[in-house]
TORKOL-4160 file (C-alpha; in steps of 0.2 Angstrom, whole numbers, padded with zeros to 4 digits, m for minus):
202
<pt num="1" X="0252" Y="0267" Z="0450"/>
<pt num="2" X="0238" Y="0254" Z="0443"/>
<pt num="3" X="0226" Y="0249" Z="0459"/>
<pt num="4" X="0231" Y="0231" Z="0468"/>
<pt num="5" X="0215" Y="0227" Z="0476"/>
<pt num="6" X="0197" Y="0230" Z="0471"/>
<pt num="7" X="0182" Y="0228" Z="0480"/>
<pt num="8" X="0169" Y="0218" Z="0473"/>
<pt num="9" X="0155" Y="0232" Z="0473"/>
<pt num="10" X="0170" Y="0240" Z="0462"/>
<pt num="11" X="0173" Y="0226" Z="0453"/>
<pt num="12" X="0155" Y="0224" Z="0447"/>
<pt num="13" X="0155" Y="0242" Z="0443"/>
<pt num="14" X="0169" Y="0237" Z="0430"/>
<pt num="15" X="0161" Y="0224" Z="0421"/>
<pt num="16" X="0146" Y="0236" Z="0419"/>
<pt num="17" X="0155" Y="0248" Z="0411"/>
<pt num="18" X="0166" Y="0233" Z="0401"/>
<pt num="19" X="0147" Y="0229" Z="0393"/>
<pt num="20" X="0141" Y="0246" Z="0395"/>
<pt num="21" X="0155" Y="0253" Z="0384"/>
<pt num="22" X="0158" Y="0236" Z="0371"/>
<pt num="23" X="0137" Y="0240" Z="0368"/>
<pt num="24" X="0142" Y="0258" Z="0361"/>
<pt num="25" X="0156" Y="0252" Z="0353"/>
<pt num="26" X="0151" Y="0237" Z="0343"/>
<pt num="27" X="0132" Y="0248" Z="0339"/>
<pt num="28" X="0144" Y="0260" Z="0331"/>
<pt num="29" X="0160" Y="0254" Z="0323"/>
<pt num="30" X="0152" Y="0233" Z="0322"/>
<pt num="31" X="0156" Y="0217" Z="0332"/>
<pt num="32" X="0171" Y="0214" Z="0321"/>
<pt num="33" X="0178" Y="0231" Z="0320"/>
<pt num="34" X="0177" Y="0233" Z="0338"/>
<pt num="35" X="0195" Y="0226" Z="0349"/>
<pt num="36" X="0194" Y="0220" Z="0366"/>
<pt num="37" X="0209" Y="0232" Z="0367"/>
<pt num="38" X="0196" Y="0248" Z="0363"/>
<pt num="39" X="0186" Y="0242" Z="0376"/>
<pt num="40" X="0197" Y="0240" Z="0392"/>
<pt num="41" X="0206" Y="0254" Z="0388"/>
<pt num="42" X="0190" Y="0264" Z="0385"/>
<pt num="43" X="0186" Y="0260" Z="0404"/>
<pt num="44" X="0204" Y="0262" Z="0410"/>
<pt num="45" X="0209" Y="0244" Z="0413"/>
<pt num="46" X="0220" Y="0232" Z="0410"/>
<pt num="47" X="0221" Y="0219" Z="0398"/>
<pt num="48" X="0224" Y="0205" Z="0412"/>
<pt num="49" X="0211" Y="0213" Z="0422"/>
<pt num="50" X="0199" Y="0213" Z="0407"/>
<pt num="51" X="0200" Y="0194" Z="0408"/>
<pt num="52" X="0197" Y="0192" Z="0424"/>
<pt num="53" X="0180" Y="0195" Z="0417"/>
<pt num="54" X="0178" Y="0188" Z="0403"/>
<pt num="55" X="0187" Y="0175" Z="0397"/>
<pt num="56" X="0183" Y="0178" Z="0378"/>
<pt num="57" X="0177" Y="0192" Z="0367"/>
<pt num="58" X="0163" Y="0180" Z="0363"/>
<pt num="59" X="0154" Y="0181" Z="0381"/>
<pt num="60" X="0156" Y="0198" Z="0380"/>
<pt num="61" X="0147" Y="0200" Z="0363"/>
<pt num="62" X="0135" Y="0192" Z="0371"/>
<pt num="63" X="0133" Y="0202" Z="0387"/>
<pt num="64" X="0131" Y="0215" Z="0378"/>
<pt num="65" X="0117" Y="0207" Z="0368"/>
<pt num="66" X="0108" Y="0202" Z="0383"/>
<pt num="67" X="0109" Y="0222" Z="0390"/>
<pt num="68" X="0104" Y="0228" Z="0375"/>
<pt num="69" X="0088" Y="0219" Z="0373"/>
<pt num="70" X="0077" Y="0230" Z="0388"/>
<pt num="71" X="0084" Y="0245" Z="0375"/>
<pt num="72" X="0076" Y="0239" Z="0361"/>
<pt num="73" X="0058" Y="0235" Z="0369"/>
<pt num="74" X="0059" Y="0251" Z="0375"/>
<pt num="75" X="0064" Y="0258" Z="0357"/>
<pt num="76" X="0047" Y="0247" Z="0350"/>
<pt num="77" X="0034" Y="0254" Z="0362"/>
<pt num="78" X="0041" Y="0273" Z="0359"/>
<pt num="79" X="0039" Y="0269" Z="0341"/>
<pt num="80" X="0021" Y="0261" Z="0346"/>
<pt num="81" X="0016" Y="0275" Z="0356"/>
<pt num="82" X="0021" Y="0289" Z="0342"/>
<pt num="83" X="0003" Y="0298" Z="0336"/>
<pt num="84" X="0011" Y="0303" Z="0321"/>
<pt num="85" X="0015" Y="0285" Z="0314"/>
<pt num="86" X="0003" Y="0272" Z="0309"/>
<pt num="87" X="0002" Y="0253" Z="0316"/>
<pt num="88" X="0011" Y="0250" Z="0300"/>
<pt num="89" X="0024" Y="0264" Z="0299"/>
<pt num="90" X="0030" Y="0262" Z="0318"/>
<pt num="91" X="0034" Y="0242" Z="0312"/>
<pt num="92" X="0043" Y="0246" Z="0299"/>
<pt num="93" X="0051" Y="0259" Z="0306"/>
<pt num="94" X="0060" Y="0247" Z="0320"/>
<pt num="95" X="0064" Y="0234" Z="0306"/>
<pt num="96" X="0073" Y="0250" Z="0297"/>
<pt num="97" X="0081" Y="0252" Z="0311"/>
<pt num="98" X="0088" Y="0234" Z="0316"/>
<pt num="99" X="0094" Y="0232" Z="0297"/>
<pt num="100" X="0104" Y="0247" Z="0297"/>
<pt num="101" X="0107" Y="0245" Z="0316"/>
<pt num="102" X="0124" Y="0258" Z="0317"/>
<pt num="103" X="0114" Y="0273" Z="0314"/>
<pt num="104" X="0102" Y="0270" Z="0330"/>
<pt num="105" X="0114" Y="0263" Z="0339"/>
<pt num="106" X="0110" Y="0246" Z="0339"/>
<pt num="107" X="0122" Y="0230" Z="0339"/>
<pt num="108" X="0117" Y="0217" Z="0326"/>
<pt num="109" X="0127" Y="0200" Z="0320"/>
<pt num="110" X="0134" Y="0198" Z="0302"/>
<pt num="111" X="0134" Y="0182" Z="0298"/>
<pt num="112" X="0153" Y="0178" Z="0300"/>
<pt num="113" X="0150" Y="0186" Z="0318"/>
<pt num="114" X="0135" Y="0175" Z="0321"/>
<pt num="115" X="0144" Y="0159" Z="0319"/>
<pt num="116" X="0161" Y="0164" Z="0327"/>
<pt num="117" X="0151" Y="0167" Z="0342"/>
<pt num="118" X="0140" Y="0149" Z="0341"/>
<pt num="119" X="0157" Y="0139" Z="0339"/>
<pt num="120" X="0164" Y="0147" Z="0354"/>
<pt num="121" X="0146" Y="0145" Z="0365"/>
<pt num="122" X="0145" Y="0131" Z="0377"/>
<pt num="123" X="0129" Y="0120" Z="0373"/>
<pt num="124" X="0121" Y="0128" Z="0391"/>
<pt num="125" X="0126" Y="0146" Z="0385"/>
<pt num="126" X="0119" Y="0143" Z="0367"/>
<pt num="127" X="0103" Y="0134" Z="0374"/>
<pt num="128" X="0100" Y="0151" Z="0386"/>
<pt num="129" X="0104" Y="0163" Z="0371"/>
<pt num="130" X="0092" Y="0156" Z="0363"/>
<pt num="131" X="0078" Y="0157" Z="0376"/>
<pt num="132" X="0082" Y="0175" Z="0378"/>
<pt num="133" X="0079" Y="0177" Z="0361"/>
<pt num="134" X="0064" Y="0170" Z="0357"/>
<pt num="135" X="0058" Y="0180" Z="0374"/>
<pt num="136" X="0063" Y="0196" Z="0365"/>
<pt num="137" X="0055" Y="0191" Z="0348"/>
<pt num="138" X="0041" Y="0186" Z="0359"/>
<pt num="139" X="0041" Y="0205" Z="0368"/>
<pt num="140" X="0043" Y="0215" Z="0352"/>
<pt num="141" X="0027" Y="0205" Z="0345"/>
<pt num="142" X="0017" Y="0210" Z="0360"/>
<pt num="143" X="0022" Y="0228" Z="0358"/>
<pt num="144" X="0017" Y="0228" Z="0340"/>
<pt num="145" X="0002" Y="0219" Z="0347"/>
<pt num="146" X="0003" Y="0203" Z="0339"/>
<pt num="147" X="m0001" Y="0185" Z="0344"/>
<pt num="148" X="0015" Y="0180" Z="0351"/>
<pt num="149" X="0014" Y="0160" Z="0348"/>
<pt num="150" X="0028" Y="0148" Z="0347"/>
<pt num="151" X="0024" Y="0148" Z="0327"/>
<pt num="152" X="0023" Y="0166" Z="0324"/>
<pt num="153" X="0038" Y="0172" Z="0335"/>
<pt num="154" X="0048" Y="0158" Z="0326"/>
<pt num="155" X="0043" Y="0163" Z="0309"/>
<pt num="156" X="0046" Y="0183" Z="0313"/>
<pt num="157" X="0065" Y="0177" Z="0321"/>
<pt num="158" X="0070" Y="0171" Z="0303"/>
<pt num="159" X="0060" Y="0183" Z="0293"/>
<pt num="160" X="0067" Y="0198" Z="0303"/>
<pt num="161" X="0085" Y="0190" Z="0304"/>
<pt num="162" X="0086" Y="0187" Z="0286"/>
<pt num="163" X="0081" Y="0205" Z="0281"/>
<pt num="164" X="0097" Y="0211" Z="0294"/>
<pt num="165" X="0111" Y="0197" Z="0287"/>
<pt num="166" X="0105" Y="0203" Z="0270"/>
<pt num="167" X="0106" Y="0220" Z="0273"/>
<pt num="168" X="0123" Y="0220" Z="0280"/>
<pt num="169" X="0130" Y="0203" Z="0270"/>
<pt num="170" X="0129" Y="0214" Z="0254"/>
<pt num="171" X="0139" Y="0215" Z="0244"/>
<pt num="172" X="0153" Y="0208" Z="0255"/>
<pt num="173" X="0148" Y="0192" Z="0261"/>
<pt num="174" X="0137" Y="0188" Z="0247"/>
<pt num="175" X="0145" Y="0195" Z="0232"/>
<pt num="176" X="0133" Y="0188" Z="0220"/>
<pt num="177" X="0119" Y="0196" Z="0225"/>
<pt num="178" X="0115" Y="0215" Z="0215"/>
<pt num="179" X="0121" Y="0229" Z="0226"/>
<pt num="180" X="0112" Y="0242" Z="0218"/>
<pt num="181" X="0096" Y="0232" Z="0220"/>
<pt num="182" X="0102" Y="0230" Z="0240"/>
<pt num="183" X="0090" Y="0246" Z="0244"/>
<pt num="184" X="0075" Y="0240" Z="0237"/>
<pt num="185" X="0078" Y="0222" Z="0241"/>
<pt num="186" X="0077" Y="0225" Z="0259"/>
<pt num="187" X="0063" Y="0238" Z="0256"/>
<pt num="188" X="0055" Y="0222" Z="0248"/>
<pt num="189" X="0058" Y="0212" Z="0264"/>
<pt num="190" X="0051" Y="0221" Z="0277"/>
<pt num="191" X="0034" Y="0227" Z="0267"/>
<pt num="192" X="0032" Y="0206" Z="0265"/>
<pt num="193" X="0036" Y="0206" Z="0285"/>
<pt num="194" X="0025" Y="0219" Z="0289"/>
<pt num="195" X="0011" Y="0208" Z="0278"/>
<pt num="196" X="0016" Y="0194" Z="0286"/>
<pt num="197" X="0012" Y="0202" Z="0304"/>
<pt num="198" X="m0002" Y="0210" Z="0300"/>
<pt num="199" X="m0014" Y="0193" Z="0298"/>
<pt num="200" X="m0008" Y="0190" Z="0317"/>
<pt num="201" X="m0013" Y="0204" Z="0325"/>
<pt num="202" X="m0024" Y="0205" Z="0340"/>
């Protein structure tokens, strides 16, 4: 018999493992793929009870955005610290990574996910999503140990974000583009990125 009452220590406890469990889900299988139904029933609730929490799968996608972001700082200065890597390998090594986020188990936005999620953000949520962001952008430089100015957190943002919504848009999303150039094309993006970064650091 499913439980009438929960305590708020349990029900916060829930909604930890609702993002907890949509950030291992979405980083594997992608935002798309991913059904709120996996999720609840991944944590053993209800569906009603599931939306007593969130309202939308948006502002969970984005929950689990914001809980991911401490992961991936902490991914950057592993990369950083590793001996066996240069300054230049370690970058381009997390930019790997975010481009082919599902086999490091990390969540990134295709483009059609990107602006399901901004027509469903409140002009307050969208304004804090995008503080958050450019305080992660802002972290990561800082760990690679480059000047983290409004200019050059903006410009790595777009760079970084273009090489991902490539990667993943081909062939897909963009079905003009070459798919068996896609390899080499990204390759191409992050060695200009790396360039790019490299004349800002401290």
């Amino acid at each position: 018999m499913p439980k009438i009452a929960y305590s708020e220590y349990e029900k916060q406890e829930i909604r930890e493992k609702l993002v907890k469990t949509a950030l291992e889900l979405m980083a594997k299988n992608d935002i798309q793929h991913t059904t709120v139904e996996q999720i609840y029933k991944k944590v053993g609730i209800s569906r009603t009870f599931f939306y007593s929490f969130f309202s939308t799968k948006e502002d969970l996608v984005i929950e689990t955005l914001y809980l991911q972001q401490p992961k991936i700082i902490e991914y950057v200065k592993k990369l950083m610290s590793d001996t066996s890597l240069s300054w230049r390998e370690a970058v381009k090594k997390f930019l790997y990574s975010c481009c082919y986020g599902e086999k490091k188990g990390i969540m990134v936005m295709t483009v059609e996910e990107q602006q399901i999620i901004f027509r469903r953000l409140s002009e307050e949520s969208c304004k804090t999503f995008r503080e958050n962001q450019f305080k992660l952008f802002g972290k990561i430089l800082e760990c690679f140990g480059v000047r983290a100015d409004k200019d050059v957190i903006h410009i790595f943002t777009n760079l970084s974000l273009t090489a991902i919504i490539i990667c993943r848009a081909i062939p897909d999303t963009l079905p003009f583009f070459v798919p068996e150039a896609a390899e080499k094309t990204i390759d191409f993006q992050i060695n200009a990125i790396v360039d790019c970064l490299e004349k800002y650091r401290i």
